[in-house]
Each structure stands twice: as structure tokens, then as C-alpha cells.
C-alpha positions in Angstrom: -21.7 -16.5 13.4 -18.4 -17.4 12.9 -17.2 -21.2 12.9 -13.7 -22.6 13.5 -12.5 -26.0 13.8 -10.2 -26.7 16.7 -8.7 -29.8 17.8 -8.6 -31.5 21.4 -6.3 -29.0 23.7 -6.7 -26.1 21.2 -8.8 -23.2 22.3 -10.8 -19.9 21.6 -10.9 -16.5 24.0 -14.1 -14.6 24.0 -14.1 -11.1 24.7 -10.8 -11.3 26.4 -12.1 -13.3 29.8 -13.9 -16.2 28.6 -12.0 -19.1 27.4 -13.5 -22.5 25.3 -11.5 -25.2 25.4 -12.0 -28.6 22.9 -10.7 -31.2 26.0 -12.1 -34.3 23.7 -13.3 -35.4 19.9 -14.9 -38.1 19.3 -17.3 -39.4 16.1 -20.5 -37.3 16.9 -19.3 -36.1 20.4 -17.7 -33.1 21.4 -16.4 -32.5 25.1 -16.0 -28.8 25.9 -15.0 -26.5 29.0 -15.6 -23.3 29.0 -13.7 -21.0 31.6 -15.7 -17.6 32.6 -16.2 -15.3 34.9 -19.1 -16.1 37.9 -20.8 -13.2 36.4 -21.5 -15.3 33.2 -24.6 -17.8 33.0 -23.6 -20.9 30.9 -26.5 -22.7 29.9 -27.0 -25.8 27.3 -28.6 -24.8 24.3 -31.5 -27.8 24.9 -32.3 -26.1 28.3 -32.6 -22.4 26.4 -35.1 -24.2 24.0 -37.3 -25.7 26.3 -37.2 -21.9 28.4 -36.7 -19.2 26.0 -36.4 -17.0 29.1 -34.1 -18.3 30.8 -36.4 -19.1 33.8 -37.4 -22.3 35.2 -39.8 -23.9 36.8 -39.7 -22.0 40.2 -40.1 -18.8 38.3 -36.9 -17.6 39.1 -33.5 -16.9 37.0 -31.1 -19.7 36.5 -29.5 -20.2 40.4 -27.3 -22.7 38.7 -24.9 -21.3 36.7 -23.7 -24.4 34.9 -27.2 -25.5 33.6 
């Protein structure tokens, strides 16, 4: 895992096509947006816990892609 510390405006590229950007910092809170191709399924870590694998109720694969 590697961890960096980046300030509001500053970002990271992943893999050359997906982009993380820190918009805003705040005591406890973190505001991030992450840029990626449509291909890419971007989910919240809490909704990965609650479904390991990645489906939801309706059986089916994350529809959403911003979950």
C-alpha cells in the first residue's frame, strides 16, 4: 500500500488514466474526486464491506458506477 499526503488541489495518477484529486481538508473529513474511465467501477469502501462481491440486493453487478 503506499500512502501520500496531498493537500487540497494536489493530485495523484493511477495507472496513467485515473486521476484522484484532494478538492477539500477539513478536521476528520476528506473531500475527494476521482476522474476515470466508464470502464472503472468506483465504489465506497462501506458499500464493499457490507457486499464483498460487489453485488447488491437485486443480484446483479453494481449498475451504478459511482456507488
Amino acid at each position: 500500500m503506499l500512502v501520500v499526503g496531498r493537500k487540497p488541489g494536489e493530485y495523484v495518477v493511477i495507472n496513467g488514466n485515473i486521476i484522484v484529486k484532494v478538492v477539500k481538508s477539513e478536521e476528520g473529513h476528506l473531500r475527494l474526486a476521482i476522474d476515470a474511465p466508464q470502464t472503472i467501477n468506483i465504489l465506497r469502501g462501506e458499500m464493499l464491506e457490507k457486499n464483498p462481491i460487489g453485488k447488491f440486493a437485486d443480484g446483479d453487478q453494481a449498475s451504478n458506477r459511482f456507488n
